[in-house]
TIGUZA-521584 format. One record per residue (C-alpha): residue number from 1; residue in one letter; x, y, z. Coordinates in steps of 0.25 Angstrom, whole numbers, plus 5000, padded with zeros to 4 digits. Last residue first. Layout:
% residues N
NODE|NUM|a|X|Y|Z
...
END
This chain:
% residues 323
NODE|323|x|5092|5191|5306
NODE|322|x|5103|5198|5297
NODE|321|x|5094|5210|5295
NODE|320|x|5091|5212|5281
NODE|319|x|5098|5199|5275
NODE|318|x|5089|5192|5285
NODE|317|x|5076|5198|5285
NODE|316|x|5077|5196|5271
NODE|315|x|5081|5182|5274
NODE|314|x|5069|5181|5284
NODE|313|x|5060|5187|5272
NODE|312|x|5063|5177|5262
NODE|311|x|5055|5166|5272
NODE|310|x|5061|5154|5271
NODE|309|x|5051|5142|5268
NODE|308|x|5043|5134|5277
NODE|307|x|5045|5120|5280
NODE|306|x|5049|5106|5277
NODE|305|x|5046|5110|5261
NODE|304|x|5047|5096|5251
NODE|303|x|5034|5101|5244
NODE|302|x|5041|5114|5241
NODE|301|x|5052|5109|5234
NODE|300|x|5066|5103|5236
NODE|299|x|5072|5098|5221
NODE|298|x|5075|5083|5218
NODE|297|x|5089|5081|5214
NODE|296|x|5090|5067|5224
NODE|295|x|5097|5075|5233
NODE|294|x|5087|5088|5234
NODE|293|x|5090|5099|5227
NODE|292|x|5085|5113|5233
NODE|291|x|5075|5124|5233
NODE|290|x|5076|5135|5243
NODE|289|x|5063|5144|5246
NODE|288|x|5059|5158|5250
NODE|287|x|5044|5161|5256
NODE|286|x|5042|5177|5255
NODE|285|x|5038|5180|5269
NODE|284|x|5026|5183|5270
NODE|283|x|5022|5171|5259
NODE|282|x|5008|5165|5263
NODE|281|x|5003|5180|5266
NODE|280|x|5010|5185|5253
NODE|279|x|5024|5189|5247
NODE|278|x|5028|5186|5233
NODE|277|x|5041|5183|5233
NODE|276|x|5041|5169|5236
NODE|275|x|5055|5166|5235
NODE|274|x|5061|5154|5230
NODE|273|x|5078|5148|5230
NODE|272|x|5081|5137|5221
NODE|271|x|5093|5130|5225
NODE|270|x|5107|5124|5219
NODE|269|x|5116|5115|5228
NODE|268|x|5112|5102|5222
NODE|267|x|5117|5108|5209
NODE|266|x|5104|5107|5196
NODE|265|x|5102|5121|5197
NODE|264|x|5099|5125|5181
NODE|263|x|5089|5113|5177
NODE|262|x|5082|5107|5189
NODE|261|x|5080|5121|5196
NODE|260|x|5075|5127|5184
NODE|259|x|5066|5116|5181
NODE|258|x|5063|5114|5198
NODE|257|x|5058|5128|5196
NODE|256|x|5049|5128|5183
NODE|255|x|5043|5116|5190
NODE|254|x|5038|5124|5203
NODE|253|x|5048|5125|5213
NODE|252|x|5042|5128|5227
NODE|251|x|5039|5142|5235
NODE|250|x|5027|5148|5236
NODE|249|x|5020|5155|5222
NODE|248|x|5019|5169|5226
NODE|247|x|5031|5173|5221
NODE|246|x|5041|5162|5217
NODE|245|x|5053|5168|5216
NODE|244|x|5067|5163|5212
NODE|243|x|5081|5158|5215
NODE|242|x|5091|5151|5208
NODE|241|x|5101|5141|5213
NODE|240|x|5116|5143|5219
NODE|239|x|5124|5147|5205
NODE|238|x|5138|5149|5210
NODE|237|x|5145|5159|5220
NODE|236|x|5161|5156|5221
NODE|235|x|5162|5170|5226
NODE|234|x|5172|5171|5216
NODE|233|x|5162|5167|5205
NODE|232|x|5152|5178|5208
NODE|231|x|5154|5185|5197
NODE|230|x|5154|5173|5188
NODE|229|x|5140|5168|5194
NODE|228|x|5134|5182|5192
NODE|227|x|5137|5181|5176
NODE|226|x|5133|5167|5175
NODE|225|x|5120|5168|5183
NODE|224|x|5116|5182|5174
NODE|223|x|5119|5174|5162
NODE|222|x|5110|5163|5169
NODE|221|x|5098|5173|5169
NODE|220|x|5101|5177|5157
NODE|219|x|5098|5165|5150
NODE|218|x|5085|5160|5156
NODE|217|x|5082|5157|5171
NODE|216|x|5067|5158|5171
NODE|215|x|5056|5160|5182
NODE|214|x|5045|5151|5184
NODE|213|x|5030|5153|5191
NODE|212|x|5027|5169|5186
NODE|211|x|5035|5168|5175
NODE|210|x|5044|5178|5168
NODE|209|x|5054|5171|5157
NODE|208|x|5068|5178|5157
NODE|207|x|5069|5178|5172
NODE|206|x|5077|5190|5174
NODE|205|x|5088|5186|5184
NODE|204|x|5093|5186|5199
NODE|203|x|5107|5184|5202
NODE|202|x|5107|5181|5219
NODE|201|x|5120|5179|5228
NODE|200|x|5125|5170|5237
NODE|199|x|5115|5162|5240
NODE|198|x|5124|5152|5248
NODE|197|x|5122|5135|5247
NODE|196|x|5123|5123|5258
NODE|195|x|5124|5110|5249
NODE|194|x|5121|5097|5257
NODE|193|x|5131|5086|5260
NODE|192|x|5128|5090|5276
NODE|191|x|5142|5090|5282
NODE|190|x|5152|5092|5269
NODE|189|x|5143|5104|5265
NODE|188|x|5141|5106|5251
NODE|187|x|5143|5120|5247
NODE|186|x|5135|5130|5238
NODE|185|x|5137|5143|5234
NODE|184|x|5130|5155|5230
NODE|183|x|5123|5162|5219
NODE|182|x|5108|5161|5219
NODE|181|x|5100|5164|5204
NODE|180|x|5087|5173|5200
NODE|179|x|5075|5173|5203
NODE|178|x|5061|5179|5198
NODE|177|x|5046|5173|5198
NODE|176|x|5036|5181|5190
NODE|175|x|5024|5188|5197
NODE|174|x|5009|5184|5193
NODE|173|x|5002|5198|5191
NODE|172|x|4994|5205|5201
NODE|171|x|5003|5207|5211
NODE|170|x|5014|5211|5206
NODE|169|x|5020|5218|5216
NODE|168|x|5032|5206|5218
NODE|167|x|5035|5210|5206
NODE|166|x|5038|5223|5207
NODE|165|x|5047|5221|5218
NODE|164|x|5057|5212|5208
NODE|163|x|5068|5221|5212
NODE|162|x|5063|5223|5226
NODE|161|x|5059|5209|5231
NODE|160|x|5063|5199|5224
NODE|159|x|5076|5203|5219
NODE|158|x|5080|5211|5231
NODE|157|x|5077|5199|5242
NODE|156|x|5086|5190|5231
NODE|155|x|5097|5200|5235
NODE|154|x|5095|5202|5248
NODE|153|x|5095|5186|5249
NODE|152|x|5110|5186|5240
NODE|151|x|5117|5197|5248
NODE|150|x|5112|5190|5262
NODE|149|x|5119|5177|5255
NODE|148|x|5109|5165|5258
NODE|147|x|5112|5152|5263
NODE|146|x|5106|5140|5259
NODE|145|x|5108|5128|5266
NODE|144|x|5104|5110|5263
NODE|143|x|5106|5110|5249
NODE|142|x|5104|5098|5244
NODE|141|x|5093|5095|5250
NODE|140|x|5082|5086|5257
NODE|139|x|5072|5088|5269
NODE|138|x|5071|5104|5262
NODE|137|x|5064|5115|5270
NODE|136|x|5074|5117|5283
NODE|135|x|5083|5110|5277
NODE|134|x|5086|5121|5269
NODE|133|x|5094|5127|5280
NODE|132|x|5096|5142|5274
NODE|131|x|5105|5151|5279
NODE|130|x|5106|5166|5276
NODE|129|x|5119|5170|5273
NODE|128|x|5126|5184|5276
NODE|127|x|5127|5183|5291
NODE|126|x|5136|5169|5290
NODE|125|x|5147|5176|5283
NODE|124|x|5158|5165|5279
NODE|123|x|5148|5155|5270
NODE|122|x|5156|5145|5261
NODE|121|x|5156|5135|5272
NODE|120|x|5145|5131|5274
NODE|119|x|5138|5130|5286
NODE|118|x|5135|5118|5292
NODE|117|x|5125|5116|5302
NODE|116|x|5115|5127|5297
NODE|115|x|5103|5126|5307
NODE|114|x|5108|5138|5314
NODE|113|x|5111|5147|5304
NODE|112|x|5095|5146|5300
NODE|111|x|5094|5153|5316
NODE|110|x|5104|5164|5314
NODE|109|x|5096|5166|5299
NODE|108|x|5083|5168|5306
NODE|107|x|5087|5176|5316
NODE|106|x|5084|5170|5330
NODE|105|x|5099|5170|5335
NODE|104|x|5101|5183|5331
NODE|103|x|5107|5191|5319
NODE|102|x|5107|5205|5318
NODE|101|x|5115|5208|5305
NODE|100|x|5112|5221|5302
NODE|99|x|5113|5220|5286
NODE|98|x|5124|5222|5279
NODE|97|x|5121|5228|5265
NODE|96|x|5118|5221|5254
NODE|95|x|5128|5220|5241
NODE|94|x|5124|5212|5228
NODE|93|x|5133|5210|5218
NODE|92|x|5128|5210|5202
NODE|91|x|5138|5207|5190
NODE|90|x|5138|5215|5178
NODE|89|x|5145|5210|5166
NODE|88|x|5155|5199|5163
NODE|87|x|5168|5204|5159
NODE|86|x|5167|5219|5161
NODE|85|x|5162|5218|5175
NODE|84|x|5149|5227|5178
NODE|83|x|5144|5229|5193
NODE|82|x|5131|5228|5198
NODE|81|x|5128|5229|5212
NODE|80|x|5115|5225|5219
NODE|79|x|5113|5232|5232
NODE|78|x|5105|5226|5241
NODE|77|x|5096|5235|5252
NODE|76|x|5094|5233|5265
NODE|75|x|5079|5228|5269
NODE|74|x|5072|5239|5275
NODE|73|x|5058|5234|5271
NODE|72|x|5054|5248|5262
NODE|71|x|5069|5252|5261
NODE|70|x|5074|5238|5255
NODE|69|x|5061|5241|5245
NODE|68|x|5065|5253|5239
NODE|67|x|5078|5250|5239
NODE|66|x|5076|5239|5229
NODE|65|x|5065|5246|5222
NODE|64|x|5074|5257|5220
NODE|63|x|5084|5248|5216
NODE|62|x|5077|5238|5207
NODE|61|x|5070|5252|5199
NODE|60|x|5082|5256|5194
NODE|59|x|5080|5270|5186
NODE|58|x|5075|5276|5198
NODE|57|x|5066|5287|5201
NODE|56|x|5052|5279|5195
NODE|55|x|5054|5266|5203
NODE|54|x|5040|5262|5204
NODE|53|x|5036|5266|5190
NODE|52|x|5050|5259|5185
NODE|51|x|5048|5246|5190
NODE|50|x|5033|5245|5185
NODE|49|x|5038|5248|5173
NODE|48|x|5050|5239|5174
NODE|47|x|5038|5229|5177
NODE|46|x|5030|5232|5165
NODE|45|x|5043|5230|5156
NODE|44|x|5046|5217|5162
NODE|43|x|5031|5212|5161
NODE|42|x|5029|5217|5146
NODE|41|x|5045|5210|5142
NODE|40|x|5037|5197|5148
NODE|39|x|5025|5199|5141
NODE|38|x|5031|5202|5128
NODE|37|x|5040|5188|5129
NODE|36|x|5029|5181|5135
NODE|35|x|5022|5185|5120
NODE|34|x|5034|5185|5112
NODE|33|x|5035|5170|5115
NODE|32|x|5020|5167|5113
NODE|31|x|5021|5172|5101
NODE|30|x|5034|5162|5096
NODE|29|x|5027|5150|5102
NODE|28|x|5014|5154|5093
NODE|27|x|5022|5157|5081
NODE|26|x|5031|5147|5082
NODE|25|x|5018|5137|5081
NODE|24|x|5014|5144|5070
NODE|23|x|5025|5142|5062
NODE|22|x|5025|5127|5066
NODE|21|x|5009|5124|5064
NODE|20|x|5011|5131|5050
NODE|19|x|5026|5123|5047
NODE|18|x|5016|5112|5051
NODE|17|x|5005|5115|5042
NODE|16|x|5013|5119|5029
NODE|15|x|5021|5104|5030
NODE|14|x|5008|5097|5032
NODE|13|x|5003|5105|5018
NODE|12|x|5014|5101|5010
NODE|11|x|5016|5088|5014
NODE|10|x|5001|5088|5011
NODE|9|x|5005|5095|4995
NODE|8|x|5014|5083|4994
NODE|7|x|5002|5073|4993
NODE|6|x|5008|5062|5001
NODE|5|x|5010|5050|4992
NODE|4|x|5000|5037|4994
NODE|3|x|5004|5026|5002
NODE|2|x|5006|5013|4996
NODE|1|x|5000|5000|5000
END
């Protein structure tokens, strides 16, 4: 049985069809593009307004909202210094004032101090670090301390709170998630086995894809990482983990978390620091957060919680006070 010859003017016509159904499906993908990309540079550009209507007699608007806010709560105010080398750009220090350190027996970081058995040994200036003992949260981790640089916490506290201010305002409208990276170091202790880490220093980034349950690290953002990473190279700082909000939301790792967690900080040493920026009656105290490995590579999340989170506003109290 023979078959009969296809008419070449169907060959024709199928091939018409799917070049069709291929053009306009370019089309559609292509518009949808130029739509998120609209919306995105319309959201940027309506916040700069916004910027700029609050902060009419400066031209830079994080300052004054910066010192307009350390005046309001007291809180002393960092200074973010940015100096230009010839060979590989501009590279950003931070300087904080030295706060009054009154530290007593019943102050939060005294009594976190405590419950630190080992300290390591990398840490010379115990008044500048904030400890944290992850076993209080996690039954199982690689990393069993954090300790936060007073630099690195006003830093962060900056970030959220006076250069993202705006934000935080919105209250009608869903508020993207920002971050950035945490620069540090990490140190096995021969006693425990576990990894006890140093927030050193904080890089934050431009998410270059706005999103209300996800933030993005895309190619700036890692050229900004490598550029601050070799700065701070005789420091011996490295890449820590990444930090980011979660305003309103509570504290866990959604799926677009444990992806950015499980592709770029894949060392048992690295974290994911969260803050619930978005203050309400469940959230007082803007909840904070620390996500670690686990031995059998298995990432801490909420569900494994033994109790409640660190309050953002005892490490402010903290870098403000010493207490």
């Amino acid at each position: 049985m023979s078959i009969a010859p296809i008419d070449p003017i169907y060959i024709i016509i199928i091939g018409v069809l799917i070049l069709t159904l291929a053009a306009f499906t370019f089309l559609v993908i292509k518009s949808k593009a130029k739509s998120r990309q609209k919306e995105k540079e319309e959201f940027v550009r309506n916040f700069e307004q916004k910027r700029q209507q609050q902060f009419p007699d400066t031209g830079n608007a994080d300052a004054a909202g910066a010192a307009a806010s350390s005046a309001a709560d007291g809180r002393p105010k960092i200074t973010i210094n940015k100096t230009k080398d010839a060979a590989s750009g501009i590279k950003e220090t931070s300087s904080l004032p030295a706060p009054k350190r009154e530290v007593t027996a019943s102050s939060s970081a005294e009594s976190r101090w405590s419950k630190i058995q080992y300290p390591p040994t990398f840490i010379h200036d115990a008044e500048k670090y904030f400890p944290i003992p992850l076993s209080d949260w996690w039954r199982e981790s690689q990393v069993s301390d954090i300790f936060i640089h007073d630099a690195c916490a006003a830093r962060i506290d900056e970030f959220v709170f006076n250069d993202n201010n705006l934000l935080l305002n919105m209250r009608n409208a869903e508020i993207p998630e920002i971050g950035g990276f945490l620069l540090g170091k990490a140190e096995k202790n021969q006693h425990t086995g576990k990894y006890q880490v140093s927030l050193e220093r904080f890089v934050n980034i431009e998410s270059e894809d706005f999103g209300v349950y996800q933030i993005s690290f895309g190619s700036k953002a890692w050229s900004k990482l490598e550029k601050q990473t070799g700065y701070y190279e005789d420091e011996g700082y490295k890449l820590m983990g990444w930090f980011h909000t979660h305003p309103g939301h509570g504290l866990f790792l959604s799926r677009p978390d444990q992806n950015i967690h499980q592709t770029w900080f894949k060392e048992p040493y690295h974290i994911a620091m969260e803050l619930d920026s978005l203050q309400s009656d469940n959230n007082p105290h803007f909840q904070t957060g620390f996500f670690t490995w686990k031995n059998q590579g298995v990432l801490n999340n909420a569900e494994g919680k033994k109790t409640d989170w660190l309050r953002w506003t005892d490490v402010r109290r903290w870098y403000k006070h010493g207490a």
